[in-house]
Kinemage of the C-alpha trace (Angstrom):
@kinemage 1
@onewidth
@group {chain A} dominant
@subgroup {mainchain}
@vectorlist {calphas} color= white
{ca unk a 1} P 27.473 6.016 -12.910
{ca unk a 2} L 24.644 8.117 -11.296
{ca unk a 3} L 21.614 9.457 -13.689
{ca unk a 4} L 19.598 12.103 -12.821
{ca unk a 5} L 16.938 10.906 -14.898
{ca unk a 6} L 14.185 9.739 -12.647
{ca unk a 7} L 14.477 13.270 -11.397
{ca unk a 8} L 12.820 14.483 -14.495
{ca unk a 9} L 10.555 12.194 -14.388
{ca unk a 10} L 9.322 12.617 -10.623
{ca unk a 11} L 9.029 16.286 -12.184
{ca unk a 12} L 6.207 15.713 -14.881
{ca unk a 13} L 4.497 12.916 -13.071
{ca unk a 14} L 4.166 15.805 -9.617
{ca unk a 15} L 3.805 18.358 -12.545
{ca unk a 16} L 6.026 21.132 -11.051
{ca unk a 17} L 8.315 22.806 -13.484
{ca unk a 18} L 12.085 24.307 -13.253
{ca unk a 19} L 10.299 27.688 -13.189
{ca unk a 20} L 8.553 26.868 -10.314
{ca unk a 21} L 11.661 25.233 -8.627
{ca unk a 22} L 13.885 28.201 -9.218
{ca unk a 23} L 10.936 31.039 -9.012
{ca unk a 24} L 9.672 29.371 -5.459
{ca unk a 25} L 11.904 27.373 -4.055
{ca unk a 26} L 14.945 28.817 -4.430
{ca unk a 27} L 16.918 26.328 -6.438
{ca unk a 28} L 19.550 27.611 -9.042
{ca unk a 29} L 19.883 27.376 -12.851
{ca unk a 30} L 23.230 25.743 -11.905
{ca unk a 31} L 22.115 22.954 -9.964
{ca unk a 32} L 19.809 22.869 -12.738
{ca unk a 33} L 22.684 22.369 -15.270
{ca unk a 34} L 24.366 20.129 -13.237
{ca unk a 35} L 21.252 17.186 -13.032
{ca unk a 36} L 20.973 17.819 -16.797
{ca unk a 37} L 24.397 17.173 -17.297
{ca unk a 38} L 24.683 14.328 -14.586
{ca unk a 39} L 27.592 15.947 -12.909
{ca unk a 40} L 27.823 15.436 -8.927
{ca unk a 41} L 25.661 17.172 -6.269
{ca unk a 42} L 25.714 17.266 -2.412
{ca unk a 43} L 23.770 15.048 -0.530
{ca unk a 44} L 22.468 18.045 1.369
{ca unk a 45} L 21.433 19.123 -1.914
{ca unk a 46} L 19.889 15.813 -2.810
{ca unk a 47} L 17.886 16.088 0.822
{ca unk a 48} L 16.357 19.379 0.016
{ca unk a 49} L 15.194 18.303 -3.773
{ca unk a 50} L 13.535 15.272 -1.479
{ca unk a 51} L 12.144 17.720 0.755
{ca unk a 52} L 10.438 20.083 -2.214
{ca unk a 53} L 9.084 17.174 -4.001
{ca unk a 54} L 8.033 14.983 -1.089
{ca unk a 55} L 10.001 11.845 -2.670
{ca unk a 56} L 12.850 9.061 -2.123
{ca unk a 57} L 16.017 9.540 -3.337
{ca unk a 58} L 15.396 6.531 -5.861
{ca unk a 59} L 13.002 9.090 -7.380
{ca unk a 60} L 16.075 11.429 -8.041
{ca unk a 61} L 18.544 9.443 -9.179
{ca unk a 62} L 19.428 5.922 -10.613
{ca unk a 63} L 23.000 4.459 -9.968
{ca unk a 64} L 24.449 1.411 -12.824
{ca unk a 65} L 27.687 0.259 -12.118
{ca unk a 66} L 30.230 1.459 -14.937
């Protein structure tokens, strides 16, 4: 299973907010929705939310086998 939980944590600990991801950077309430809800995004996806907060993947998400 994949957890987006470190991604809210690289969040607080860089101190950037969801405003400021969706206000200047361009990243939707739906992507958003899906971390919260650990559903599945694109690696392309998972490069750019790397790119913005200048971080590994590991920081982004956390895989445990089922």
């Amino acid at each position: 299973m994949i957890s987006y939980e470190p991604f809210y944590k690289t969040l607080k600990a860089k101190n950037i907010s969801t405003y400021k991801l969706i206000n200047e950077h361009g990243i939707s309430r739906s992507l958003l929705d899906r971390l919260k809800h650990n559903r599945p995004i694109s690696t392309v996806t998972l490069n750019d939310l790397c790119n913005i907060l200048h971080c590994r993947v590991e920081d982004i998400l956390l895989f445990t086998e089922d």
